[in-house]
N, CA, C and O atoms as CSV, one atom per row, in Angstrom:
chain,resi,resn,atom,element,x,y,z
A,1,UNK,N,N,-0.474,1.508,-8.897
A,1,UNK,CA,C,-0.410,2.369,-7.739
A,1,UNK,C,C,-1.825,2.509,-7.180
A,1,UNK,O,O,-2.851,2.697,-7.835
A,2,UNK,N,N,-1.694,2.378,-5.762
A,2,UNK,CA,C,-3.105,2.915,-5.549
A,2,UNK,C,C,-3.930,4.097,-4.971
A,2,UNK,O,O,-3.299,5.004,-4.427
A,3,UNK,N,N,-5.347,4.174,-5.044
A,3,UNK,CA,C,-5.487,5.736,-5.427
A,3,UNK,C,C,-4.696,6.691,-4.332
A,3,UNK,O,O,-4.173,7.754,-4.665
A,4,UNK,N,N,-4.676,6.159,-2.943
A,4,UNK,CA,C,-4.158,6.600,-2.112
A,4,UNK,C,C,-3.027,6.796,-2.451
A,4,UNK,O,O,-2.809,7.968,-2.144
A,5,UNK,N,N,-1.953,6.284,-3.002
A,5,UNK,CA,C,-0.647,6.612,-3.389
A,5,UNK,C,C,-0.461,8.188,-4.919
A,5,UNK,O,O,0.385,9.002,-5.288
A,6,UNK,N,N,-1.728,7.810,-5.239
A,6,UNK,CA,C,-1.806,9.078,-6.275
A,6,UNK,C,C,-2.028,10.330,-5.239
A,6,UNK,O,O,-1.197,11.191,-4.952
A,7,UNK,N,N,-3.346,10.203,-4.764
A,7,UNK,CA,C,-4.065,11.447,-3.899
A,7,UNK,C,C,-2.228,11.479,-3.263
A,7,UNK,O,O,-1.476,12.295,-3.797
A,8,UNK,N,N,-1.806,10.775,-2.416
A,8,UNK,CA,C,-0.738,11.109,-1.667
A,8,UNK,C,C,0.605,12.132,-2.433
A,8,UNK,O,O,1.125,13.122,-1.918
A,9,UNK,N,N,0.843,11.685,-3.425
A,9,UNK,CA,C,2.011,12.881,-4.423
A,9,UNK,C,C,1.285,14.169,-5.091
A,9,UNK,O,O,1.737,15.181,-5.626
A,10,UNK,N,N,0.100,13.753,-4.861
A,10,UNK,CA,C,-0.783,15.223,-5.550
A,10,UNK,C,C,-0.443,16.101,-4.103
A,10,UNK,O,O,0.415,16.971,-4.246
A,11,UNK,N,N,-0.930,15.980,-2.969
A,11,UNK,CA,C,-1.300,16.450,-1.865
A,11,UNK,C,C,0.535,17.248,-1.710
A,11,UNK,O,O,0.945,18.377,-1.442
A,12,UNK,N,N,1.230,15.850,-2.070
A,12,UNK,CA,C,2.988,16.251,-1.531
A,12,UNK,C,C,3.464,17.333,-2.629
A,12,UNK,O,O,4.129,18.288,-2.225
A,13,UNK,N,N,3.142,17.221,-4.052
A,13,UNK,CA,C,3.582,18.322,-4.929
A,13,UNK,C,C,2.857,19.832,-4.165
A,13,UNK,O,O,3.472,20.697,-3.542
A,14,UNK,N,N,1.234,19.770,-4.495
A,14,UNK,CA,C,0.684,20.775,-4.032
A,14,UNK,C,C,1.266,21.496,-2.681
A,14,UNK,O,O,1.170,22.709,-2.494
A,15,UNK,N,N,1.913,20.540,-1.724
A,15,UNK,CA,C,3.040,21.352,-0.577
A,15,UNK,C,C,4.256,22.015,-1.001
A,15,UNK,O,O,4.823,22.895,-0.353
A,16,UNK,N,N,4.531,21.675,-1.821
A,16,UNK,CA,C,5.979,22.162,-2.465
A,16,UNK,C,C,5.512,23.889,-2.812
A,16,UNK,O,O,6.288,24.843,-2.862
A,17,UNK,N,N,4.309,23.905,-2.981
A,17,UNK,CA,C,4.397,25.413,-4.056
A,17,UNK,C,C,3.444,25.997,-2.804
A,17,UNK,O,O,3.247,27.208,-2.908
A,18,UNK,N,N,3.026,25.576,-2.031
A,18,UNK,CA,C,2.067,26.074,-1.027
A,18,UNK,C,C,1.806,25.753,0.049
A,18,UNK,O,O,2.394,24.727,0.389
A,19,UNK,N,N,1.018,26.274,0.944
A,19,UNK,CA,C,0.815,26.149,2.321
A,19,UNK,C,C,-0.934,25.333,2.395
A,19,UNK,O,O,-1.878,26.121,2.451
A,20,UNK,N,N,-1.267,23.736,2.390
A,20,UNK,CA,C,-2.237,23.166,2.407
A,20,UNK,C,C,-3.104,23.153,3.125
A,20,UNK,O,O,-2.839,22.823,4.281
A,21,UNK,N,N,-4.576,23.512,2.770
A,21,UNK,CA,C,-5.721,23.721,3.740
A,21,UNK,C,C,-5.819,23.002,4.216
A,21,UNK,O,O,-5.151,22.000,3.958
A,22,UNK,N,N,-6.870,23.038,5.400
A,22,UNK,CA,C,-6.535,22.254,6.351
A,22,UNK,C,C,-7.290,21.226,6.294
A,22,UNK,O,O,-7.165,20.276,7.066
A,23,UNK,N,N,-8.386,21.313,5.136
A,23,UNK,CA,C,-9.053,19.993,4.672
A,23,UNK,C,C,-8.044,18.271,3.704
A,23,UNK,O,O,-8.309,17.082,3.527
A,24,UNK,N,N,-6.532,19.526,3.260
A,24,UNK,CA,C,-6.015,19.090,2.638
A,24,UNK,C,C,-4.798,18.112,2.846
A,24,UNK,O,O,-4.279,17.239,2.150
A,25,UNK,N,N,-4.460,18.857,4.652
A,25,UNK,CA,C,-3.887,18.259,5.491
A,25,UNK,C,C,-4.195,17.086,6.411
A,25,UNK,O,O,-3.530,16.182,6.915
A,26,UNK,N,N,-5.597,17.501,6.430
A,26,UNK,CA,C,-5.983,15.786,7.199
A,26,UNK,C,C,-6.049,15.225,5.838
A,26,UNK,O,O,-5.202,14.338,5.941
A,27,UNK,N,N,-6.301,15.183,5.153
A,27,UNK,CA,C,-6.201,14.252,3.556
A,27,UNK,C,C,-5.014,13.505,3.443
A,27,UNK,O,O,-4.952,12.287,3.275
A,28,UNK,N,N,-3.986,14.369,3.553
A,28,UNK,CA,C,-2.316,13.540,3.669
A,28,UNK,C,C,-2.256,13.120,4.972
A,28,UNK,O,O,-1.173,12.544,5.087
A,29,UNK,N,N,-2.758,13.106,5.858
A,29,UNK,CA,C,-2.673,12.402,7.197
A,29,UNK,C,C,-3.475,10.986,7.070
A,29,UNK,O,O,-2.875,10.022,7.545
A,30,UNK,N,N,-4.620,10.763,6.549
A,30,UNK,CA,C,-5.245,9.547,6.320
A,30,UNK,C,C,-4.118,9.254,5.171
A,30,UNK,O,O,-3.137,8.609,5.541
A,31,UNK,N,N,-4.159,9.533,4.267
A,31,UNK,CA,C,-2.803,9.141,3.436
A,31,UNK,C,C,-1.744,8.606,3.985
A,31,UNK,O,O,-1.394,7.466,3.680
A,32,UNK,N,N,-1.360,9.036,4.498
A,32,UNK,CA,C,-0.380,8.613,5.255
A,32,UNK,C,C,-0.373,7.176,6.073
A,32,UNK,O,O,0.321,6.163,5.986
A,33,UNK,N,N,-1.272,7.501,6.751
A,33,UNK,CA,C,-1.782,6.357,7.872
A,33,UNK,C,C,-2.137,5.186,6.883
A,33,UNK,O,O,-1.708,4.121,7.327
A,34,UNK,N,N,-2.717,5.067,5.812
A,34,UNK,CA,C,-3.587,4.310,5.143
A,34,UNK,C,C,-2.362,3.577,4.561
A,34,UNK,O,O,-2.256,2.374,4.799
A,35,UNK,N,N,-1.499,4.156,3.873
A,35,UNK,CA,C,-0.044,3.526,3.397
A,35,UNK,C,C,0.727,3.285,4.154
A,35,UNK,O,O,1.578,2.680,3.502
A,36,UNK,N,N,1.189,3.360,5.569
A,36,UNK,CA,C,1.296,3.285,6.493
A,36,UNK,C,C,1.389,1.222,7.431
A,36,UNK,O,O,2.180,0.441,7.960
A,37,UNK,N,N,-0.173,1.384,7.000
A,37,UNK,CA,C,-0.706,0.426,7.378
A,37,UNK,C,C,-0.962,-0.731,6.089
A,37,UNK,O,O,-1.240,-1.914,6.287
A,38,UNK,N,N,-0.850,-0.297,5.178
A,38,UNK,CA,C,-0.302,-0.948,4.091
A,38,UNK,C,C,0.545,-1.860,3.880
A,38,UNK,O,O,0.519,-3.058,3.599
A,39,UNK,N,N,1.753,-0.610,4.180
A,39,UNK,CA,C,3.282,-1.652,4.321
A,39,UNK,C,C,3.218,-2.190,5.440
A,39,UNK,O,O,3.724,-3.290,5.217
A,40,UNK,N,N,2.845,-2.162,6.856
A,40,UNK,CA,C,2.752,-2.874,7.637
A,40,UNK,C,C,2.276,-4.533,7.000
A,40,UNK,O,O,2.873,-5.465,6.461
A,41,UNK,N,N,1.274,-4.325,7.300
A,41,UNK,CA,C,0.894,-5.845,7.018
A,41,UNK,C,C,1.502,-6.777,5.576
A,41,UNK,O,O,1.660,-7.987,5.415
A,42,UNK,N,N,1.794,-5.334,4.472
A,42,UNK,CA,C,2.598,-6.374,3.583
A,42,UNK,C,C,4.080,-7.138,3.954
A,42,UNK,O,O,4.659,-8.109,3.468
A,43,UNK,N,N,4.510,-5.847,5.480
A,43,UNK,CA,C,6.310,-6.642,5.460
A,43,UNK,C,C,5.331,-7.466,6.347
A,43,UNK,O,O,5.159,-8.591,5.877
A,44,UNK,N,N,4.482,-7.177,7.759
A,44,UNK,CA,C,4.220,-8.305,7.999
A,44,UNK,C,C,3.872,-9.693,7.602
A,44,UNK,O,O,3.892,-10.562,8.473
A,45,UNK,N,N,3.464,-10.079,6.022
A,45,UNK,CA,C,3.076,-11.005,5.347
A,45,UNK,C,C,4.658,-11.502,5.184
A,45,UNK,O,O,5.017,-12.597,5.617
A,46,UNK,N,N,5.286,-10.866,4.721
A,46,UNK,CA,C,6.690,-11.293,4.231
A,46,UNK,C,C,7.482,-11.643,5.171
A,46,UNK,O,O,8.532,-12.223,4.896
A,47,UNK,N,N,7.099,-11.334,6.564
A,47,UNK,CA,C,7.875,-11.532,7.904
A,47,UNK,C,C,7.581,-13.329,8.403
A,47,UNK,O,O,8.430,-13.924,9.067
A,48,UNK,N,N,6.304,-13.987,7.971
A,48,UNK,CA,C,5.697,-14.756,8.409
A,48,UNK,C,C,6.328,-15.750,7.333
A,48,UNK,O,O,7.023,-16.732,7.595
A,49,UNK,N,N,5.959,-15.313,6.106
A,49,UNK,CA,C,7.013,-16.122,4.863
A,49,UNK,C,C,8.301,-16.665,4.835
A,49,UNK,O,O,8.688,-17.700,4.292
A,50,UNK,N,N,8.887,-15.876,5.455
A,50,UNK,CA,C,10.289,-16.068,6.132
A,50,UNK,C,C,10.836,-17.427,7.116
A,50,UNK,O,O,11.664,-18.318,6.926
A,51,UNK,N,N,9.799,-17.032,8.385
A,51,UNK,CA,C,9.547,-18.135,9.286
A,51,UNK,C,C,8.752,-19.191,8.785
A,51,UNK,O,O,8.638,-20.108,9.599
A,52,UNK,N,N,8.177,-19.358,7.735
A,52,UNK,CA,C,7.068,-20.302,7.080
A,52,UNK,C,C,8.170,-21.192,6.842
A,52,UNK,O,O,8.128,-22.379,7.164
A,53,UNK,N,N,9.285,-20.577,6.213
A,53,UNK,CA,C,10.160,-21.021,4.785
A,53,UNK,C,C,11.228,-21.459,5.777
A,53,UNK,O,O,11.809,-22.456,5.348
A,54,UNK,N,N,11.852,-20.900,7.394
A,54,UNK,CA,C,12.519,-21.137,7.894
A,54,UNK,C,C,12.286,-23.359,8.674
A,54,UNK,O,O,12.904,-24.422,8.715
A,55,UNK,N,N,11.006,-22.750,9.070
A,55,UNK,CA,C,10.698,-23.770,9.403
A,55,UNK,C,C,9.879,-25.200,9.026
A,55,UNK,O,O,9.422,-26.146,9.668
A,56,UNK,N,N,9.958,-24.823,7.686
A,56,UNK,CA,C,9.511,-25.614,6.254
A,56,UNK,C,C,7.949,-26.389,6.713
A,56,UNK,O,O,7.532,-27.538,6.861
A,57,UNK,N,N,7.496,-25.195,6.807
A,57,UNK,CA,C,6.152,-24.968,6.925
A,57,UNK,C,C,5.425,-24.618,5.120
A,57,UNK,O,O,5.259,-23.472,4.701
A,58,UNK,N,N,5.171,-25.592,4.499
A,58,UNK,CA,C,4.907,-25.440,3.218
A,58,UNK,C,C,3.614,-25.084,2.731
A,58,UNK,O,O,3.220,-24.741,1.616
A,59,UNK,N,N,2.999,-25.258,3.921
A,59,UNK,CA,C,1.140,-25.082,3.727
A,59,UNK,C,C,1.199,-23.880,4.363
A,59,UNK,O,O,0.793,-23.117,3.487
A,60,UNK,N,N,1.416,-23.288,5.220
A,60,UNK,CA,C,1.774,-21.738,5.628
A,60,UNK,C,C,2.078,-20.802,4.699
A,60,UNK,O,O,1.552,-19.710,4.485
A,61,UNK,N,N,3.344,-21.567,3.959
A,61,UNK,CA,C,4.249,-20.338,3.444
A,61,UNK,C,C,3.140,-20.610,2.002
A,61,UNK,O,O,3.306,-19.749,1.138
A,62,UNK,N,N,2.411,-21.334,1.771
A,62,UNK,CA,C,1.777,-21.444,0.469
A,62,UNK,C,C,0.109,-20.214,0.658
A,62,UNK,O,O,-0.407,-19.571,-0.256
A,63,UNK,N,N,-0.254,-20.256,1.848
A,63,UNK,CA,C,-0.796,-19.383,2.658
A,63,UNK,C,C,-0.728,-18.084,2.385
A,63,UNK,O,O,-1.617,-17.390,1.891
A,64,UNK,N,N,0.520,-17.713,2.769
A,64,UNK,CA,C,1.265,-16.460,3.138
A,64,UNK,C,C,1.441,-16.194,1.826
A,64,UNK,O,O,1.019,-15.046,1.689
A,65,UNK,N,N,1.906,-16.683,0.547
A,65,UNK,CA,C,1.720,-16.465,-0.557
A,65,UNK,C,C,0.954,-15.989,-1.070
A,65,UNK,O,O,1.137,-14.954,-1.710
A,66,UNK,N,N,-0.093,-16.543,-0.973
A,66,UNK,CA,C,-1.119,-16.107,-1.584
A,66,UNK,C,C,-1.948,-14.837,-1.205
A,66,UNK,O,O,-2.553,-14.002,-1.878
A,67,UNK,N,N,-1.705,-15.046,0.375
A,67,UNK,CA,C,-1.694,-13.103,1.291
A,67,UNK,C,C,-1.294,-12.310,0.546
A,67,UNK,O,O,-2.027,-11.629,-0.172
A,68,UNK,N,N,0.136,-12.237,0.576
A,68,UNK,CA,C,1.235,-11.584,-0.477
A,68,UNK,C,C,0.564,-11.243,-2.048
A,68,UNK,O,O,0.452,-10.041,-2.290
A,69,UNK,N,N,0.220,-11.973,-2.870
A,69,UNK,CA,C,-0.685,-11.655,-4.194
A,69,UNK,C,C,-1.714,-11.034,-3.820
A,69,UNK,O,O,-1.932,-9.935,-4.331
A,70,UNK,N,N,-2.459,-11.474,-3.007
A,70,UNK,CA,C,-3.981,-10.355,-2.556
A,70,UNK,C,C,-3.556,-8.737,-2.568
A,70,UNK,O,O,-3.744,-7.764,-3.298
A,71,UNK,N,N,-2.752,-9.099,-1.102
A,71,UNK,CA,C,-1.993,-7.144,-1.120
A,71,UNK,C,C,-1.534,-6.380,-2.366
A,71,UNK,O,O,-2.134,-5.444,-2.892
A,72,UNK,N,N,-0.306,-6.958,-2.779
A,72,UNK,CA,C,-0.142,-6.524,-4.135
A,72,UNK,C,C,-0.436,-6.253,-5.511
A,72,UNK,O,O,-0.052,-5.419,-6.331
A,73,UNK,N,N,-1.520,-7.556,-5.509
A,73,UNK,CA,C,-3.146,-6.760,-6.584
A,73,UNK,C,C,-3.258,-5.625,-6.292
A,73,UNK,O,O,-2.986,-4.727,-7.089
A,74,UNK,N,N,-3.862,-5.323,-4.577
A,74,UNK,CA,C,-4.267,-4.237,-4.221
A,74,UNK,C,C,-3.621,-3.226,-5.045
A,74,UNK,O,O,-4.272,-2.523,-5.818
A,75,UNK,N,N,-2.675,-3.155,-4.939
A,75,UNK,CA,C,-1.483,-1.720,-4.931
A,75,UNK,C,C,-1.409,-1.805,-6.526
A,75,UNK,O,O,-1.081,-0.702,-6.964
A,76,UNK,N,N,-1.614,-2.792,-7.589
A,76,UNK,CA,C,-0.993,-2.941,-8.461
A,76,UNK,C,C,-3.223,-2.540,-9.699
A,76,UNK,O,O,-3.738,-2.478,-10.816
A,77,UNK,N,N,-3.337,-2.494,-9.052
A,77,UNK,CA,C,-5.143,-2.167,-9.582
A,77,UNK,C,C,-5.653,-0.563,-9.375
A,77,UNK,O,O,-6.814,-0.254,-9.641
A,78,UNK,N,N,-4.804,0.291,-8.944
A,78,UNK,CA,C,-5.405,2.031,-8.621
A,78,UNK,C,C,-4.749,2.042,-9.941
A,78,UNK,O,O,-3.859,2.889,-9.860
A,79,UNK,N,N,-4.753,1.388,-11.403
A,79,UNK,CA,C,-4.834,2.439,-12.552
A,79,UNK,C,C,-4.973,3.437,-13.170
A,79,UNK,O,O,-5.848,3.125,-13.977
A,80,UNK,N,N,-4.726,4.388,-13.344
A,80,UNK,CA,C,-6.205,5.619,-14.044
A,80,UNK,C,C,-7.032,5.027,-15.307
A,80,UNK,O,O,-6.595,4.516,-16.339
A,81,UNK,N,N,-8.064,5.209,-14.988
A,81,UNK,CA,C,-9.058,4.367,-15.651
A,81,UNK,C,C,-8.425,4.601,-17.445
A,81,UNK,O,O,-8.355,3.714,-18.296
A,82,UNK,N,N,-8.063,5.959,-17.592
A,82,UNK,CA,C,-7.913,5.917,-19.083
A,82,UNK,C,C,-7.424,4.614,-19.763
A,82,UNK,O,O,-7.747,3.980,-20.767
A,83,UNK,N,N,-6.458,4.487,-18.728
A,83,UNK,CA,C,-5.475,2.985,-19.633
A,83,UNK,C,C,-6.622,2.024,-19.885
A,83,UNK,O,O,-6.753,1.678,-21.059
A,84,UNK,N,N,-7.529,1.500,-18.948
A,84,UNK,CA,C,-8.755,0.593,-19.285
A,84,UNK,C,C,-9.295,0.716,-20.353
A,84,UNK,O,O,-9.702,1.860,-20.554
A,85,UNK,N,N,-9.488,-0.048,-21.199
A,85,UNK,CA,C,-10.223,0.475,-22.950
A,85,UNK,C,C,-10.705,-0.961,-22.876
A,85,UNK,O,O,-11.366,-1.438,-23.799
């Protein structure tokens, strides 16, 4: 997960029991936006894969692949450090 996706359920619990300052609220607003724009470009990667694969475009879709692994490192590397040993 990444850190933005943590900060983001901290920010969403902390709403549940309370009314969020307003430092705390633009916090989930870049949150927001930041994941946002995230999934954008990842369905967009997967949108292009599609048409890569439609039109047997093999050096594209081998391309677009590898897009696809970059992003999802991303998301798959916000660890909490503890697990790191």
């Amino acid at each position: 997960m990444m850190n933005i996706h943590w900060r983001l359920a901290e920010l969403w619990l902390l709403q549940q029991s309370r009314k969020l300052t307003e430092q705390e609220t633009s916090e989930l607003d870049v949150c927001l936006k930041l994941n946002a724009k995230y999934a954008q470009r990842l369905a967009d990667q997967y949108n292009f894969g599609l048409m890569a694969s439609m039109t047997n475009d093999w050096n594209w879709l081998h391309e677009i692949s590898a897009e696809i692994d970059k992003l999802e490192r991303m998301y798959e590397s916000g660890r909490p450090s503890f697990f790191e040993q």
